[in-house]
C-alpha atoms as a printed R data frame, in Angstrom:
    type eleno elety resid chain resno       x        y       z
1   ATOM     1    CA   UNK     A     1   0.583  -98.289  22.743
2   ATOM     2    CA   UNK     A     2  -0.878  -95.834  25.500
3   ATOM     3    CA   UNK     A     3  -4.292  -93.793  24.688
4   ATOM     4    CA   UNK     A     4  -5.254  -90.776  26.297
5   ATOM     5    CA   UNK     A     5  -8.453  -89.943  25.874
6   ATOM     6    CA   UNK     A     6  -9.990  -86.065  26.765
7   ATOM     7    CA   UNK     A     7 -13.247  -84.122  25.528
8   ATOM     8    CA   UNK     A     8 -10.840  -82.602  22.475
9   ATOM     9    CA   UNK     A     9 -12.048  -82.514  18.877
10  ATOM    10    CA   UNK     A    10  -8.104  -83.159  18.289
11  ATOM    11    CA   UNK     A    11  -6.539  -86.450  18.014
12  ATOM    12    CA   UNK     A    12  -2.655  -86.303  18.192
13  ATOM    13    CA   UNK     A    13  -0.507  -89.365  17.109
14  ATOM    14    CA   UNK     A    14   2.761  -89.308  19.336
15  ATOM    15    CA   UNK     A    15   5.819  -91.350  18.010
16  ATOM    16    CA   UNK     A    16   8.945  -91.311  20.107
17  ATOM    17    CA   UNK     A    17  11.077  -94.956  21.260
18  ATOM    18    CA   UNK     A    18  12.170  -92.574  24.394
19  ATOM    19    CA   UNK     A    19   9.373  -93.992  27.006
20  ATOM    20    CA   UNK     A    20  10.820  -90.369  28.756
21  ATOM    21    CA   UNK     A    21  10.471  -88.291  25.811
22  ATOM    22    CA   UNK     A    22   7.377  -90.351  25.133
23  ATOM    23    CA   UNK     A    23   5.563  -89.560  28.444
24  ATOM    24    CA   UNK     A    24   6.743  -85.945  28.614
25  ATOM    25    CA   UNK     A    25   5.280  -85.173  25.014
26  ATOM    26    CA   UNK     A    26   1.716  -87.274  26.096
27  ATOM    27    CA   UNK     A    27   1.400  -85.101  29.049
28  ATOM    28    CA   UNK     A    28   1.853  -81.967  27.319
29  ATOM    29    CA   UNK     A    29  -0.356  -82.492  24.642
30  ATOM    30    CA   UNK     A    30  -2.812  -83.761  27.412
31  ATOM    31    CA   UNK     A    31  -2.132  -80.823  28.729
32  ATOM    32    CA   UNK     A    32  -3.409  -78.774  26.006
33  ATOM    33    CA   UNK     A    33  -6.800  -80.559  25.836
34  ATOM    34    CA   UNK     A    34  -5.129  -82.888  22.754
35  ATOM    35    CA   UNK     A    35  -6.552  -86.667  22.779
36  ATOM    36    CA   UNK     A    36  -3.188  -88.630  22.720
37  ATOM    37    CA   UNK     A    37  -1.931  -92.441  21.025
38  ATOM    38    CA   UNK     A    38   1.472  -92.748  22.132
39  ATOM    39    CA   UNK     A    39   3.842  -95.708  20.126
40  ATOM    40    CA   UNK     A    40   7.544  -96.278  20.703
41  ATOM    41    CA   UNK     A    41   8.025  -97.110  16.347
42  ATOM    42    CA   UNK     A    42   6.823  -95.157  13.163
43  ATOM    43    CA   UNK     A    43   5.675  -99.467  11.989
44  ATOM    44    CA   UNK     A    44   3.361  -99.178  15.044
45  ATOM    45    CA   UNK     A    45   2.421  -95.690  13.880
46  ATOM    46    CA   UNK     A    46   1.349  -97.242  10.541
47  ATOM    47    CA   UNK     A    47   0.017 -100.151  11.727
48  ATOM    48    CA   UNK     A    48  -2.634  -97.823  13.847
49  ATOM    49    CA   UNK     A    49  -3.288  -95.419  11.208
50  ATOM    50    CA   UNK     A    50  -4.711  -98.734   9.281
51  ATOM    51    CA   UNK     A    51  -1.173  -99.450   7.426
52  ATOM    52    CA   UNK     A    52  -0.170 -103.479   7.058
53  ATOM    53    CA   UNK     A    53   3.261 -104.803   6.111
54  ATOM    54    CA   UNK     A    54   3.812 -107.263   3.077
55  ATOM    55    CA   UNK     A    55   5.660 -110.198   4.726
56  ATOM    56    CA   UNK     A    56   6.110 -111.830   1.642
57  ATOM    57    CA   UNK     A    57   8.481 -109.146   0.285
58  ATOM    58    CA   UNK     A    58  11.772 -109.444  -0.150
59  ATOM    59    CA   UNK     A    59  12.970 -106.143   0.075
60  ATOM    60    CA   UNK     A    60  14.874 -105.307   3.461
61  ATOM    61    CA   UNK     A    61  12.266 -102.203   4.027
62  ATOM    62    CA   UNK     A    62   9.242 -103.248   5.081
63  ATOM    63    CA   UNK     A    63   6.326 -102.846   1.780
64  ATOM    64    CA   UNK     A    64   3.620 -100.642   3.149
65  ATOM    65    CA   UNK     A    65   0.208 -100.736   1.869
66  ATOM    66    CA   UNK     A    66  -3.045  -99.039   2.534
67  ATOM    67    CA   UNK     A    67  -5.490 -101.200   4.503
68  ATOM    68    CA   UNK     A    68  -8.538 -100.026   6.462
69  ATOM    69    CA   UNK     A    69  -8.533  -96.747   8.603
70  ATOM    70    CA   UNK     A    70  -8.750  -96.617  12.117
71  ATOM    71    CA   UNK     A    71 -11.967  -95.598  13.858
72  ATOM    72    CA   UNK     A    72 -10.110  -92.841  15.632
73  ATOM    73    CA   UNK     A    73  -9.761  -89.875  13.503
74  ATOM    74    CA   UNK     A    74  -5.945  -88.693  13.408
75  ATOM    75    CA   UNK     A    75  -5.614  -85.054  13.274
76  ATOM    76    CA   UNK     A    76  -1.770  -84.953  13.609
77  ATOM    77    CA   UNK     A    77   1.338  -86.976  14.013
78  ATOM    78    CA   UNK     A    78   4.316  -85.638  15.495
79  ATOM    79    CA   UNK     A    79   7.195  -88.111  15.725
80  ATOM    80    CA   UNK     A    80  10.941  -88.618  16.852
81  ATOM    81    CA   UNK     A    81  13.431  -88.027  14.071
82  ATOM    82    CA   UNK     A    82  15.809  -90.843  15.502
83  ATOM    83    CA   UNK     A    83  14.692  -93.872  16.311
84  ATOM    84    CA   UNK     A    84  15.606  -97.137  14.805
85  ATOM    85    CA   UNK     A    85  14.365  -99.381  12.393
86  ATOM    86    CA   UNK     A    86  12.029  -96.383  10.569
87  ATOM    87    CA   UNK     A    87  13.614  -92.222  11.726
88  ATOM    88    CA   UNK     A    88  10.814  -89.820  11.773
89  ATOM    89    CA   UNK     A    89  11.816  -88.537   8.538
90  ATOM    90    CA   UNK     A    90  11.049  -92.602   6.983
91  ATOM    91    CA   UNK     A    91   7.453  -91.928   8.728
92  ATOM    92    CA   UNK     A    92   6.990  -88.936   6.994
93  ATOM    93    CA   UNK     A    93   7.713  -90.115   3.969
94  ATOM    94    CA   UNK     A    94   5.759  -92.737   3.986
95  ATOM    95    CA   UNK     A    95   2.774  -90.690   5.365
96  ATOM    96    CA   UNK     A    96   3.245  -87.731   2.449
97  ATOM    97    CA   UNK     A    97   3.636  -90.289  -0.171
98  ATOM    98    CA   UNK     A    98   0.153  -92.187   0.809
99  ATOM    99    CA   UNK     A    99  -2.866  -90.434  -0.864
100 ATOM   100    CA   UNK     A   100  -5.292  -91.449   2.232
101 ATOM   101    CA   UNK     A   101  -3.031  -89.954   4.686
102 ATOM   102    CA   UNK     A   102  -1.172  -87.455   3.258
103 ATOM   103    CA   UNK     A   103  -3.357  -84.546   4.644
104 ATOM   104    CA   UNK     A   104  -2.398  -85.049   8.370
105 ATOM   105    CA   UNK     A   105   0.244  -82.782   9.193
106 ATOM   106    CA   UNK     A   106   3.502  -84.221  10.364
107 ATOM   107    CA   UNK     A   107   5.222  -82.369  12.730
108 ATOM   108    CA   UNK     A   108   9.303  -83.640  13.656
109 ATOM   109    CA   UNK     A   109  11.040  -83.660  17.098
110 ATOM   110    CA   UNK     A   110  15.040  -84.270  17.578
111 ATOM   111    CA   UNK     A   111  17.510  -83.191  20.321
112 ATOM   112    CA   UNK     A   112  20.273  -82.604  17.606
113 ATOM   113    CA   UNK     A   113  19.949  -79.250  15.747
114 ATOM   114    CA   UNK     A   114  21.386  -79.883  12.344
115 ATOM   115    CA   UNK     A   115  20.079  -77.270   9.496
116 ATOM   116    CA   UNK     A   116  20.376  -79.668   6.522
117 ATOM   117    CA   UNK     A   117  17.898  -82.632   8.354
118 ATOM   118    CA   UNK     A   118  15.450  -80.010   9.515
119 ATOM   119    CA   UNK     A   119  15.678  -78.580   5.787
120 ATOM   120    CA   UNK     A   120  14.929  -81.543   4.699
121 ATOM   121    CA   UNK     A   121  12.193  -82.644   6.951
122 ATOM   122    CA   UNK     A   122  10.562  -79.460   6.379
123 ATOM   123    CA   UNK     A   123  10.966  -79.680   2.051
124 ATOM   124    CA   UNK     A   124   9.570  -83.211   2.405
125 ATOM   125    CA   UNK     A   125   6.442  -81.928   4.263
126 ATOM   126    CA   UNK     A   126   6.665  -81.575   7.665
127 ATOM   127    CA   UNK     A   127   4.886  -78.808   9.102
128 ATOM   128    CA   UNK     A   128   7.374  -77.826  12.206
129 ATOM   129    CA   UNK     A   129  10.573  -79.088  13.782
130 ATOM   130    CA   UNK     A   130  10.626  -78.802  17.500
131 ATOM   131    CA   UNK     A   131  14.107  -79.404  19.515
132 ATOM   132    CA   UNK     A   132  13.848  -81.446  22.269
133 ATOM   133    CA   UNK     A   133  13.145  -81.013  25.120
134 ATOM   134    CA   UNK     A   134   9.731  -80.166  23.919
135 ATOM   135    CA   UNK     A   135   8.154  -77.199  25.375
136 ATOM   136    CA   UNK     A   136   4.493  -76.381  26.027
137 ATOM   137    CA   UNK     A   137   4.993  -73.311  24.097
138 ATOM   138    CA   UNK     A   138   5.573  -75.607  21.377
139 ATOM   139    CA   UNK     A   139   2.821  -77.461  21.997
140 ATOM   140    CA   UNK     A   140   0.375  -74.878  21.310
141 ATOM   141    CA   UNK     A   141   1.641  -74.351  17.373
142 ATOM   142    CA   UNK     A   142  -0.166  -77.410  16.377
143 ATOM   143    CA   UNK     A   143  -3.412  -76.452  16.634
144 ATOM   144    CA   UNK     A   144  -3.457  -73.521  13.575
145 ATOM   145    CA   UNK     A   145  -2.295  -76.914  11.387
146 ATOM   146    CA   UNK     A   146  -4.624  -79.111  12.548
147 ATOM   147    CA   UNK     A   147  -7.596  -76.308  12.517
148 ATOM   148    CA   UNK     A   148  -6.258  -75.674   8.363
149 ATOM   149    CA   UNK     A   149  -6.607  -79.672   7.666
150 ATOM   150    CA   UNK     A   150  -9.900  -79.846   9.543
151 ATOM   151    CA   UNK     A   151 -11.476  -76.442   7.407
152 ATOM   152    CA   UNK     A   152 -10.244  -77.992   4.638
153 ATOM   153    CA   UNK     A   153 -11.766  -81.243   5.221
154 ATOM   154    CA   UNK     A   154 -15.116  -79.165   5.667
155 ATOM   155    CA   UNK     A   155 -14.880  -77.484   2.471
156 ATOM   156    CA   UNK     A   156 -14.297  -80.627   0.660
157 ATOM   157    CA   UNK     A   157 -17.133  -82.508   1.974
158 ATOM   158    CA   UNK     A   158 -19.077  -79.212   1.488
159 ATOM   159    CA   UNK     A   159 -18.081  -79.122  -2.201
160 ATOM   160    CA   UNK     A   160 -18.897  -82.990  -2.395
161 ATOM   161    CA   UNK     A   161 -22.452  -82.718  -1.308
162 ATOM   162    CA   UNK     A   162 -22.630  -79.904  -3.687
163 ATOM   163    CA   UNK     A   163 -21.568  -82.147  -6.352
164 ATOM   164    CA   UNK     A   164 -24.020  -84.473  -5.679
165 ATOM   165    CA   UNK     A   165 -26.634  -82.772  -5.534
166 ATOM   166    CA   UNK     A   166 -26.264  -81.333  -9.338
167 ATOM   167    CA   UNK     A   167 -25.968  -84.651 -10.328
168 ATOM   168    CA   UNK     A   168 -29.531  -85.478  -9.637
169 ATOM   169    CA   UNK     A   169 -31.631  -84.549 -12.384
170 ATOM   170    CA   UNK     A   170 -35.532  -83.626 -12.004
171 ATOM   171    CA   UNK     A   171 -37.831  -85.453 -13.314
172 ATOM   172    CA   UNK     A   172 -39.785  -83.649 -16.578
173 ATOM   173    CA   UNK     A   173 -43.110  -81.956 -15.660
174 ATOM   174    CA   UNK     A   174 -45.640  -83.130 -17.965
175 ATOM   175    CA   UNK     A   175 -47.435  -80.075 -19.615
176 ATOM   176    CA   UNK     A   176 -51.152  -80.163 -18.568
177 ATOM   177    CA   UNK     A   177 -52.405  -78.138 -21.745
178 ATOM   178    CA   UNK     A   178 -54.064  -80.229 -24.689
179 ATOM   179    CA   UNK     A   179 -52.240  -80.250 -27.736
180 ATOM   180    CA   UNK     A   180 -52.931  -77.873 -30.185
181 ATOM   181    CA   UNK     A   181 -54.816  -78.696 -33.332
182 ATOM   182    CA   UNK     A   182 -52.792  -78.882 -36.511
183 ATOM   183    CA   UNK     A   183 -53.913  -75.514 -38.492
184 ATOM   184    CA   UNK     A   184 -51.495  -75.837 -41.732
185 ATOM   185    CA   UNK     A   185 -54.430  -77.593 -43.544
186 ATOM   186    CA   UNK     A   186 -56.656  -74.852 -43.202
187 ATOM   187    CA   UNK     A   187 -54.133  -71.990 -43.595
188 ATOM   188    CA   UNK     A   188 -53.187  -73.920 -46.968
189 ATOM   189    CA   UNK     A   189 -57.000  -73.939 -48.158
190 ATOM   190    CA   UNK     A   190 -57.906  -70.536 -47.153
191 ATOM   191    CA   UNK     A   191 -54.588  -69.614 -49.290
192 ATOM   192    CA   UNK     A   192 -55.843  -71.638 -52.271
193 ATOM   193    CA   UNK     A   193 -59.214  -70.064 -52.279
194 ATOM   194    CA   UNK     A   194 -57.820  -66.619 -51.903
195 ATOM   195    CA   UNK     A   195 -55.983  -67.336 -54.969
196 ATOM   196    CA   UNK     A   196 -58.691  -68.830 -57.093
197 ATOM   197    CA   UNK     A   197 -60.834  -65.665 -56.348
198 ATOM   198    CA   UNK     A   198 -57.914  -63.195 -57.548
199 ATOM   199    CA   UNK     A   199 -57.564  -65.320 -60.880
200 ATOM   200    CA   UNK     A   200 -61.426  -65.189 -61.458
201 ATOM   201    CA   UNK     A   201 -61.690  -61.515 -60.865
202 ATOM   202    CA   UNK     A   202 -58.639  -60.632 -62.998
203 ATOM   203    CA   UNK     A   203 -60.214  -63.140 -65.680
204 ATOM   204    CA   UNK     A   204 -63.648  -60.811 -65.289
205 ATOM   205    CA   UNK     A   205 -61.643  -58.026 -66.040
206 ATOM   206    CA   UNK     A   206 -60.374  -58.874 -69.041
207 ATOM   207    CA   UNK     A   207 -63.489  -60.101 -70.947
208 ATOM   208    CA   UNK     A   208 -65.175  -56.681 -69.849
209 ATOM   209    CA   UNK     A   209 -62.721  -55.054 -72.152
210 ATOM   210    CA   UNK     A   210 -63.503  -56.964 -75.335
211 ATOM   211    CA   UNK     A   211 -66.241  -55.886 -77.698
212 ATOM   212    CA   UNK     A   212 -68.969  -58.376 -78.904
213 ATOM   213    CA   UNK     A   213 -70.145  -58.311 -82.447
């Protein structure tokens, strides 16, 4: 495993078992201001991006399961289709189908030009198919992916904090005012006196119409 390491912001994971291929793609992405890990396998690619294999299993593919993340952020991978053991397109699967990694774009490289494996590559996830030999030109396409997944990033840890902050309820202010006194006592006797005074009156009234003998 060979790390590059420049001032970048970008961290490219380069897969190829071509040590040629492999150099030519490190210095090209160096090239471009990229920090490069170069591996020869997509299990070493894995195994760096905080993958571990179940030995225990059975199964003649190798049982992949999240462990803990590497340090080193990973801002893109871009891997050999043919190589042995795991092809690029294995790595990509594998990559798309975890839900920690699954955001890094995968980009595919292959010296054989055949439409239905870069159709499939590209319906499986990958962001780009390069032919071999890779190009400088080609090179520069990555960053507009790896710019998307890092705005995105921002947005989510933006909506996040957001989220967390709306969670935190303030505390009730207490109301400095006294409470008020309970007036329905008093309305009720003013009512009942009012009333009392209205039957007495209307009583007066009456007996002033009546005559004595």
């Amino acid at each position: 495993m060979g790390m590059a390491t420049t001032k970048s912001e970008f961290h490219v994971l380069a897969v190829d078992d071509s040590i040629i291929d492999r150099k030519l793609i490190e210095r090209l992405l160096k090239t471009a201001s990229y920090q490069v890990t170069t591996v020869d396998s997509g299990s070493k690619a894995l195994e760096f991006l905080g993958f571990c294999q179940d030995v225990e299993s059975n199964s003649n593919e190798p049982s992949i399961s999240p462990n803990n993340q590497q340090e080193v952020e990973v801002n893109l991978i871009i891997t050999d289709y043919c190589m042995p053991e795991m092809t690029g397109y294995d790595l990509l699967k594998k990559i798309k189908e975890s839900s920690s990694f699954r955001d890094i774009p995968v980009v595919i490289m292959s010296s054989e030009n055949v439409p239905s494996r870069i159709s499939r590559c590209l319906e499986e996830g990958a962001e780009e198919f390069f032919l071999k030999p890779v190009r400088l030109a080609d090179v520069n396409k990555l960053k507009p992916h790896m710019m998307k997944t890092k705005n995105r990033d921002c947005q989510k840890a933006e909506q996040e904090e957001v989220s967390s902050q709306e969670k935190i309820v303030p505390p009730e202010v207490q109301s400095s005012e006294p409470p008020q006194p309970d007036d329905s006592n008093n309305t009720k006797r003013k009512s009942t006196e009012v009333e009392e005074e209205v039957s007495q009156d209307r009583t007066r009234r009456r007996y002033n119409g009546l005559t004595v003998i």
